[in-house]
N, C-alpha and C positions, 0 to 999 in steps of 0.2 A: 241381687248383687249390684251393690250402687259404687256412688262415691267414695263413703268407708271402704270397699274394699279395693278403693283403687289406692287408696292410703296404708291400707295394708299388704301391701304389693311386697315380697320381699326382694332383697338386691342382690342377685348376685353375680354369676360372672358375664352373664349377657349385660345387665346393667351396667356393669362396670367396663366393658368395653365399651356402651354407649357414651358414659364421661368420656372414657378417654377421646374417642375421637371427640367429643365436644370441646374439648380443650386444643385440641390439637387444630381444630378449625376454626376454634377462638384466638389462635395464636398464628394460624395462617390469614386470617382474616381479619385480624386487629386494628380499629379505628388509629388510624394513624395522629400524631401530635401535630395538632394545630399551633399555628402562627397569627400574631396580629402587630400592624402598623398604628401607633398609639402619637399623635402631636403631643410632646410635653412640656415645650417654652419656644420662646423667640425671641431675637434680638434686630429689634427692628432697625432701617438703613432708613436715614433722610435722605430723600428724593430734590431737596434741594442742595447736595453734595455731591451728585453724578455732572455729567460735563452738560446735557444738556436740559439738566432740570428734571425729564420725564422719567428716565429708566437705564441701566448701568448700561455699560457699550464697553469697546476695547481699552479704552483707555482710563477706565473707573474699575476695570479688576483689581481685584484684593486677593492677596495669599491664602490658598485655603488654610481653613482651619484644622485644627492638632488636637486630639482628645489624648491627653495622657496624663500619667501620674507625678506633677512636677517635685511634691515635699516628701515621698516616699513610706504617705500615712493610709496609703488602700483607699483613695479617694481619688478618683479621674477628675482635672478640670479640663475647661478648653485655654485656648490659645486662639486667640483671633484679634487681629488687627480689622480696626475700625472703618465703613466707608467713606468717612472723612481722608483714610490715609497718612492719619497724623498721630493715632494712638494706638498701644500694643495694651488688650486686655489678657483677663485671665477669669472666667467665668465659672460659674457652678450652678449645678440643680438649683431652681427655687422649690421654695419649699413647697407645701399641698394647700392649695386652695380649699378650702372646705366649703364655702359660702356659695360661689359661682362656678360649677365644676364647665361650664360653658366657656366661661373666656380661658383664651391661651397665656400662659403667665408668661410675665417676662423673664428672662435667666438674670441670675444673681452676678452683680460685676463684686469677683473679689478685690482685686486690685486693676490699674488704672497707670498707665503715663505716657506722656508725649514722648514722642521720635525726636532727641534732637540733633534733623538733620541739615549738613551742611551746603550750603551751594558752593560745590566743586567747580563749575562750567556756568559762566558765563550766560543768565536766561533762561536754567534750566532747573527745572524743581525737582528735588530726587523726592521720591517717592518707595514703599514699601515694594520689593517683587519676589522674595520669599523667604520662609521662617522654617530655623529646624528648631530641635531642641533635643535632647542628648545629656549621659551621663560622662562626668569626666572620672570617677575614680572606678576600679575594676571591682569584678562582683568577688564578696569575698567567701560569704555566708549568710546562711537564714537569717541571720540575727541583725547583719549589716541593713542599716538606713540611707539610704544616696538621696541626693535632692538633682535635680537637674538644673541646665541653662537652655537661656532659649536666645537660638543666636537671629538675627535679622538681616536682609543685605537687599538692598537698593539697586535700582535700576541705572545707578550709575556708578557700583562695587565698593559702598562705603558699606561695613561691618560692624554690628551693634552685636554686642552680647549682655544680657539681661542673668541677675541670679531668678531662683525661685517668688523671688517677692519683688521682683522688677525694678529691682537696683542696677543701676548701668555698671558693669565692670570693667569694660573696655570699647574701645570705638578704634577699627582701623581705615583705612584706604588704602586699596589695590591700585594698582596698575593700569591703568584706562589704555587704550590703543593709541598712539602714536599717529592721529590723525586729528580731524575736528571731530569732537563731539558731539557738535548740533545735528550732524549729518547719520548720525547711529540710533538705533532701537537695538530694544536684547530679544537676540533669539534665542537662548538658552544659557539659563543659571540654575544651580541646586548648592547645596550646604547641606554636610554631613558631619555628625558630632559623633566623636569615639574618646571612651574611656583610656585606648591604650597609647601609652606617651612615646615618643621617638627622641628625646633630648632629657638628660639628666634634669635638667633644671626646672623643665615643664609638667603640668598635671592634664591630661587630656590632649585632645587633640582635634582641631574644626578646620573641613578641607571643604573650599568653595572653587566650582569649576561652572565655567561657561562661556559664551564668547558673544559676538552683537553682528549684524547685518546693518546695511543701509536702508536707508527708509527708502520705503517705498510709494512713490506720487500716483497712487492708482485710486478710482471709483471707487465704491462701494455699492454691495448688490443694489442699496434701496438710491443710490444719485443712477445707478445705470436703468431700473426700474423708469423710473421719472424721465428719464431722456428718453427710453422706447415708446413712454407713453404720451409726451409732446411732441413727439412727431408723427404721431398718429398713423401706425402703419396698419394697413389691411390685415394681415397677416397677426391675428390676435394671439400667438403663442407668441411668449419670452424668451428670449435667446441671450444667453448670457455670454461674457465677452470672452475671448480667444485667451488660452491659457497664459500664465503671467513670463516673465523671461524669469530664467535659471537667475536667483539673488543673490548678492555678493555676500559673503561673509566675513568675517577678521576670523584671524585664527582663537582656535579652542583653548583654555586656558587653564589651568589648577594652580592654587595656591596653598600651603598648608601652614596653619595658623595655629600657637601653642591657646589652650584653651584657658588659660590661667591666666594672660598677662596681653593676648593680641598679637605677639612676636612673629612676625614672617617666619617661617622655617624654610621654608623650600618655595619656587616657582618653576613650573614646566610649562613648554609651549608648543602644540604641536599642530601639523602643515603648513599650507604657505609652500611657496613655488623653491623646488628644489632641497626641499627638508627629506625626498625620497631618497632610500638607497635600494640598488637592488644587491642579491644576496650573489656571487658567486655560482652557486649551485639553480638559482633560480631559472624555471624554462620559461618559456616564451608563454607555456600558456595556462600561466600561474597569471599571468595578466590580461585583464578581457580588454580592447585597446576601447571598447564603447562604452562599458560601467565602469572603467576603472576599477575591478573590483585587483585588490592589491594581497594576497596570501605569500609573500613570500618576500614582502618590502615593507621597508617603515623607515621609523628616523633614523638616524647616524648611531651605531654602537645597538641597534635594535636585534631581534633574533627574529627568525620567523615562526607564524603562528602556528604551524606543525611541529617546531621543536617541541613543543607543550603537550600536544598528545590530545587526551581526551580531558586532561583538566579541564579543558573551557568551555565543552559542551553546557557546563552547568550554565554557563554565560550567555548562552541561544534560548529561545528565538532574540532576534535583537531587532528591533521596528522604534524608529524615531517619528511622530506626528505631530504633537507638539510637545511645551516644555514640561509636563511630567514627567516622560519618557528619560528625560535625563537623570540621571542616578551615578551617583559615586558606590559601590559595594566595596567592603573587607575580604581581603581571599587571600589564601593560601599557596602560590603557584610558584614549582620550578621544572627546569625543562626536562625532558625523558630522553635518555639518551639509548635505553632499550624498555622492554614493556616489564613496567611496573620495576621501573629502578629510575624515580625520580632525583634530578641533581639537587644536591646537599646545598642549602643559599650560603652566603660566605659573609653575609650582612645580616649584622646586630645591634639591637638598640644600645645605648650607651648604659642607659642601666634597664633593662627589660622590666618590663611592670608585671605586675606578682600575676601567677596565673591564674584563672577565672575561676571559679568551681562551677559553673556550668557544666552537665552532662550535653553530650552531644545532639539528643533526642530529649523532648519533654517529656516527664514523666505524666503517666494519667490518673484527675481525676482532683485537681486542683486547678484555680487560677495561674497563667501563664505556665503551667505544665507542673505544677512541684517548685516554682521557686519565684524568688520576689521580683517586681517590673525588670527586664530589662531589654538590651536590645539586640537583634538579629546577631549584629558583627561579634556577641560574647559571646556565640557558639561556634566561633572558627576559634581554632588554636594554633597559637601564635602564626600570626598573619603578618603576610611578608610585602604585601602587592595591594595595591587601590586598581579597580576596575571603572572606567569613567564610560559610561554610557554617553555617546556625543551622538547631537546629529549627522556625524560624519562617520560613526564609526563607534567600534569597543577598541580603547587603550588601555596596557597594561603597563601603570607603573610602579615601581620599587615605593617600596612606606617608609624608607628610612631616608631615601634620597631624591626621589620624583623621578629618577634618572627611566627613559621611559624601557620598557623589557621587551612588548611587541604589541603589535597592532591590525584590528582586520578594518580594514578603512572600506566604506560604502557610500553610494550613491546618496545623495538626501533626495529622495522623492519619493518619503513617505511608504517603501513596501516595506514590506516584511521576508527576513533570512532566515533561514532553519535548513540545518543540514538533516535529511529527513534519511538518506540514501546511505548514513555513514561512509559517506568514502571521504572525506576530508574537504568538501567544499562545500558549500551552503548553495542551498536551493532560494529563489526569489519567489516572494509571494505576492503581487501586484492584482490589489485591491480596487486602486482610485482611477481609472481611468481618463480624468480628467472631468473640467465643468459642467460638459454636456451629459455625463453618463454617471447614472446611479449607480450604485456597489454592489450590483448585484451579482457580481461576478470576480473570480478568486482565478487569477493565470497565474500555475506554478511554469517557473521558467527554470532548467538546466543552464548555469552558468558556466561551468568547465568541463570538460576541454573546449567545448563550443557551446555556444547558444542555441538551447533546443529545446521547445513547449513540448512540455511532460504531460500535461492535464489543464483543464478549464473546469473548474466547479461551479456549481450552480447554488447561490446563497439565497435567491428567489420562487422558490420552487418548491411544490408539494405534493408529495408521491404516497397517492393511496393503491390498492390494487386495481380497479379500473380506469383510474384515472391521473392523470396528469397536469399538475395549473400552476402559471406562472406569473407572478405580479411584479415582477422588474420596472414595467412601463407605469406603475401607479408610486413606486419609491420615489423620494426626494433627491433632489439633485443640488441641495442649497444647503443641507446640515448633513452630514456625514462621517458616522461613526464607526472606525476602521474594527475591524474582527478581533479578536484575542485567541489566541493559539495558548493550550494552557497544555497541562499535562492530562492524560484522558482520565475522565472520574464518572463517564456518564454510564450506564446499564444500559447495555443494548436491548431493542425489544424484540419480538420477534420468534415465532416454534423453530422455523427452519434455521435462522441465525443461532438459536439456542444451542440444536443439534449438531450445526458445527463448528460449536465449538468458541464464538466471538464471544461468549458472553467472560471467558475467562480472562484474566489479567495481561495484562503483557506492558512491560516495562515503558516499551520505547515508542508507546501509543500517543496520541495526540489530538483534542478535540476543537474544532473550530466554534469560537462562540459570534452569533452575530445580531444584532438589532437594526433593528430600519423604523421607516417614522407608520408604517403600518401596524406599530406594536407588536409585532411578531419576532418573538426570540424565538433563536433556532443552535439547535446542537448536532454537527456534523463530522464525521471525518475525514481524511486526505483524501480518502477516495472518491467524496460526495456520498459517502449514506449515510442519510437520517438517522440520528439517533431520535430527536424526539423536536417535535416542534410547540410551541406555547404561545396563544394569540394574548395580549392583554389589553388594557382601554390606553395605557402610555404611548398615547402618539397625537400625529402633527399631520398628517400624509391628506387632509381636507385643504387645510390652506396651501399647502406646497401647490397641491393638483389645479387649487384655483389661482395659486400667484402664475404658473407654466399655461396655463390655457387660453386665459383670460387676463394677464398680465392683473389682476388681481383687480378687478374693474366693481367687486361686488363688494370686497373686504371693505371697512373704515380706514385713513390714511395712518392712520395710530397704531393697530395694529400691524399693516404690512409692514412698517415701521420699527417696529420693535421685534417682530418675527424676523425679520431679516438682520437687523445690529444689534443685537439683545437675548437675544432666544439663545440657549446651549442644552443639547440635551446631552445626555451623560448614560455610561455605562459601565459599572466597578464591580470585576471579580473581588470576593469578599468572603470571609468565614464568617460561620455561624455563631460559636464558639471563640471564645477569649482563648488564643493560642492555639485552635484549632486549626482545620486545614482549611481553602477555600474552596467551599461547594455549593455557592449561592451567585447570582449576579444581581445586580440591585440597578435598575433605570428609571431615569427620569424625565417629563416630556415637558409638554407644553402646559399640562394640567394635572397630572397622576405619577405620584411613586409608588413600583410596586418591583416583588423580590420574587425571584423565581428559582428554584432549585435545580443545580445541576447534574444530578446523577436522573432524575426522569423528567424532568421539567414539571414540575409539579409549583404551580402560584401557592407561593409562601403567606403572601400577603401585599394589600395597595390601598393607596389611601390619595385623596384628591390633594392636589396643594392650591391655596389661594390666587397665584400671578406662576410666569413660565419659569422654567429652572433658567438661570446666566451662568453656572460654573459649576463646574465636577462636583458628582458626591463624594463624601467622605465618611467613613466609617469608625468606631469606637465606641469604646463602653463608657457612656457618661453617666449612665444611672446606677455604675457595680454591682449588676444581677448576672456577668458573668457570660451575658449574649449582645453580640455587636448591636451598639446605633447606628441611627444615619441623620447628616445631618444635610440638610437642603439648600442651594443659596438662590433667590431669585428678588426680583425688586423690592419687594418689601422688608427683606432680611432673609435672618439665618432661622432655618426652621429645625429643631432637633423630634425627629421621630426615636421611638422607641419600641424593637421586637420585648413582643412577650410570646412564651410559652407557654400552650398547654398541653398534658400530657394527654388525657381522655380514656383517660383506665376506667373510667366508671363503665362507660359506654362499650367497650371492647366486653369488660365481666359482666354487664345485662346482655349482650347480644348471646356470650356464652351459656346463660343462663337460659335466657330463653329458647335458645336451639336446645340444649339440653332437656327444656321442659316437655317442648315438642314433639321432640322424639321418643320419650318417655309413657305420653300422652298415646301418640301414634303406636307406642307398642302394647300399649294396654284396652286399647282401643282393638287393636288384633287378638291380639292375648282373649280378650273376652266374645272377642264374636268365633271364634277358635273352640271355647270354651262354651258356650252355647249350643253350636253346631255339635258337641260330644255330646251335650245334656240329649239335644235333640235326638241324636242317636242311637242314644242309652233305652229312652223311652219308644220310641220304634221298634227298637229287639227287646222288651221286655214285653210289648203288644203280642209282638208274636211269639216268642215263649208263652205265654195265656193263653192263645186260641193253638199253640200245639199240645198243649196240656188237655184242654179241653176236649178235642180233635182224639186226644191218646185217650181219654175217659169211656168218651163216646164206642169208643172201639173195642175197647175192653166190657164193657154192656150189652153189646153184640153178640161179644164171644161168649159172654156168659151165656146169653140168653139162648147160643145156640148150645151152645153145651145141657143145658136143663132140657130143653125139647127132644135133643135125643134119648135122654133119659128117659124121661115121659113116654116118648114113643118103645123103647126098650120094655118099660114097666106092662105096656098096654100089648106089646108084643107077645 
């Protein structure tokens, strides 16, 4: 019995329970879908157009860039102004290199034209500080085509709005502060484009909010660098200089502009000394006298932020660090005068624009969920209130009138609010502790009725079962990237966390995300446990440790140089998925981007870049395969990477095969040594059945033989 009869093996319900489980552990065991980081063009930056020739700094920032669909023909382009500062492009794929799959092509410019901008002020040159771009007419149906605009606004509130093909349609000028202007820099601008109109006359609607601070006459890391290091002090560690004073601001500012013609509609203006009211019913310790935190006060004819309820949870956490952070939203909001009996608004557009056919939720299993490009604010229905995300605070104003409705005003110093406790006040989450001290630490603070430390988190720290290690003293203390508090997505790990029970859902959960220049993304919650940590090569944390020790005495003067005024690393929650949810974070260091997954921390994918990142990544689908890009910005330009997928099914059905073969193998291998041992068996008791045969013959010869003798003897008798 050889091989043939392992071939003629028949199958049946033992065998067919071995599938199954082979399947079943083909399917708990399945090669997971790989990811990969792909460079697929550049747009290179002259280095002779930055201010000092070598490498961009503060004052050579450019607007990120905008991957979106502007003519409404299922083709992404970008949107990027140029580091000249004087042109707004509009870019696309180039085509496929066939020849040299080696060099990196450069992106295709579709269209092309100068800024032309004004000199408002006396000496001063306006310059790009940032671009939206937005539908103006509402979604009606599948069959509808929108084209967008893409509006631009200057560092000193002059308004360009461009069609799809970069025809100027209008040019406005705001409001500038009522002071000198030489003496101002902008702390925070944003532009927001909505299809829904608020005046009969107008199509669309573009609302620009921000406000400017005074400039400020202080060092920079790398002139304070060079003074420690000409005066040659003993004492070889860098000490960087004593925290800045509180900076002045002008007040925060919104304007809303018809998007069809430039027309001011509305201006609102809010703080500034004595813009407070308090409320009647207000206690004393609705206001903390040392954060000024303010729930129960706003401007004149305001309401307080409790009359609203739980509406505005969806508006937390709320963390201002720099000018991204500011955001104009669409919402819905009116007050509660009992639960779940919100006030009826009494305010309506002049002629209300047609309603969306937007579903509230995306449908699955198509681009942008089931329906054509459009934008967040088309799945609120009819939207009553602009939410201004300010460095000061969330404002809530009226959409028809600006008139403002209520306000939770906060500290600018950079922490982060979340009301984690539901009782109606927001909890502080105080990250930065200032120049001397790395982020390696997360103080939640109780703000009401009193001030009282709730917890201290550990964001530097690794916790195995024997052991405990902490690297706080090796993070940077010179680039510092604050946490993101998102909504929880990550899979806890863990048998005993299993068993009780953490690994289920729970609504009102929340996951701390963090990076440092160690490359170490880490996924935690409020309590401090580890969901999952991920080391990657995307770091910085060699020079820092040598510019802090050694006042950077080894480094070249070029680099400390540009590591210190130049360098930006970045870190952007992001989906996978065009329209899908975010469960990736994507950073970038001084040499490497790479994406990391957040429900286990699983490396997505990384790839080297040429020179440091200078400005946030940005994400979108520029190649229309339906999974987000990224696109990179550091001295040399804009680099566009590209996810691809693979799924790995091949690899999942050999592993099942082969386990299946194995086992198969292993049972026939039993099967016949089983079957052997019975032959063997067989022929053992048939030996012996023969020699008892024999044994009975023998015996029966005997008895004959005595039987005839006594005859014999009989006869002779």
């Amino acid at each position: 019995m050889g091989f043939s009869s392992f071939l003629s093996v028949r199958f049946g319900l033992r065998e067919l329970f071995y599938a199954s489980i082979c399947i079943l552990l083909g399917y708990l065991l399945r090669v997971r879908d790989s990811y990969s980081l792909n460079p697929m063009w550049r747009k290179r930056s002259e280095l002779t157009k930055f201010a000092n020739g070598k490498f961009m700094t503060d004052v050579d920032r450019c607007p990120v860039p905008i991957i979106t669909d502007l003519e409404g023909d299922g083709v992404n382009e970008i949107v990027l102004i140029s580091n000249d500062l004087q042109h707004l492009n509009i870019l696309a794929m180039p085509l496929a290199n066939e020849d040299d799959d080696k060099t990196l092509a450069h992106v295709e410019v579709k269209s092309k034209t100068e800024l032309p901008l004004k000199e408002r002020v006396t000496g001063h040159t306006p310059k790009p500080y940032v671009v939206g771009v937005g539908f103006t007419v509402p979604y009606l149906s599948m069959m509808q085509i929108r084209k967008q605009i893409i509006v631009v606004v200057t560092d000193d509130w002059q308004v360009l709005c461009y069609n799809h093909d970069l025809d100027l349609l209008w040019q406005q000028q705001l409001a500038l502060p009522e002071v000198d202007f030489r003496l101002l820099e902008v702390k925070s601008v944003t532009v927001h484009v909505s299809p829904f109109s608020i005046k009969q006359k107008h199509q669309g609607l573009v609302v620009v909010a921000g406000n400017f601070r005074y400039r400020r006459h202080k060092k920079d890391l790398y002139a304070e660098l060079k003074e420690k290091e000409s005066q040659n002090h003993q004492n070889r560690t860098f000490d960087t200089s004593e925290e800045e004073e509180n900076e002045t601001t002008t007040q925060f500012s919104a304007f809303a502009i018809g998007a069809d013609d430039g027309t001011l509609i509305w201006t609102q203006t809010f703080g500034g000394s004595g813009s407070f009211k308090e409320s009647s019913k207000t206690k004393l310790s609705d206001i903390h006298w040392k954060l000024q935190l303010h729930y129960n006060a706003g401007q004149k004819d305001e309401s307080p932020w409790r009359d609203y309820g739980s509406q505005l949870d969806q508006f937390m956490p709320h963390m201002w660090a720099d000018n991204s952070d500011t955001q104009v939203i669409m919402a819905r909001v009116n007050k509660e005068f009992g639960k779940g009996s919100p006030e009826q608004s009494n305010e309506d557009y002049d002629e209300p624009s047609p309603a969306p056919a937007l579903s509230p939720h995306h449908f699955i299993g198509f681009s942008y969920g089931g329906h054509r490009p459009h934008s967040p604010d088309e799945h609120v229905k009819n939207p009553n209130s602009l939410v201004l995300r300010s460095p000061d605070g969330l404002h809530i104003v009226s959409l028809v009138t600006g008139q403002p409705r209520t306000s939770l005003i906060f500290p600018a110093d950079r922490s982060l609010y979340m009301d984690i406790d539901q009782d109606g006040y927001a909890e502080k989450f105080v990250w930065d502790l200032g120049k001397h001290y790395s982020p390696c630490f997360l103080d939640i603070w109780r703000m009401n009725p009193l001030q009282e430390k709730i917890d201290q988190v550990s964001l530097c720290t690794s916790k195995r079962l024997f052991w405990v290690r902490s690297w706080s003293m090796e993070e940077d203390i010179y680039k510092k990237i604050p946490p993101q508090l998102i909504k929880s997505v990550a899979r806890k790990s863990g048998v005993l966390r299993h068993f009780l029970g953490h690994n289920l859902f729970e609504d009102k959960t929340y996951d701390i995300i963090t990076y440092g220049s160690l490359g170490r993304i880490s996924s935690l919650a409020l309590d401090g446990t580890i969901h999952w940590q991920t080391v990657t090569d995307a770091k910085w944390a060699d020079m820092s440790m040598t510019l802090r020790r050694a006042g950077g005495r080894s480094l070249p003067e070029s680099v400390k140089e540009e590591f210190l005024l130049s360098f930006q690393p970045s870190m952007l929650i992001m989906p996978i998925e065009v329209a899908g949810p975010k469960v990736a974070v994507a950073v970038a260091s001084w040499n490497l981007l790479a994406i990391v997954d957040l429900k286990e921390g699983i490396l997505l994918g990384q790839h080297s870049l040429p020179a440091p990142s200078t400005g946030p990544l940005v994400y979108g689908d520029f190649d229309n395969d339906g999974l987000m890009d990224i696109i990179v910005t550091c001295k040399k330009g804009y680099i566009g990477f590209s996810l691809k997928l693979q799924h790995n099914y091949e690899y999942t059905v050999l592993y099942t095969v082969i386990v299946f073969l194995v086992i198969i193998l292993f049972s026939w291998i039993v099967a016949m040594s089983a079957q052997n041992d019975d032959n063997e068996s067989d022929n053992d008791n048939d030996d012996d059945d023969d020699d008892d045969e024999n044994n009975f013959e023998d015996e029966a010869v005997v008895v004959r033989g005595d039987d005839n003798l006594d005859k014999l003897q009989g006869n002779f008798g």
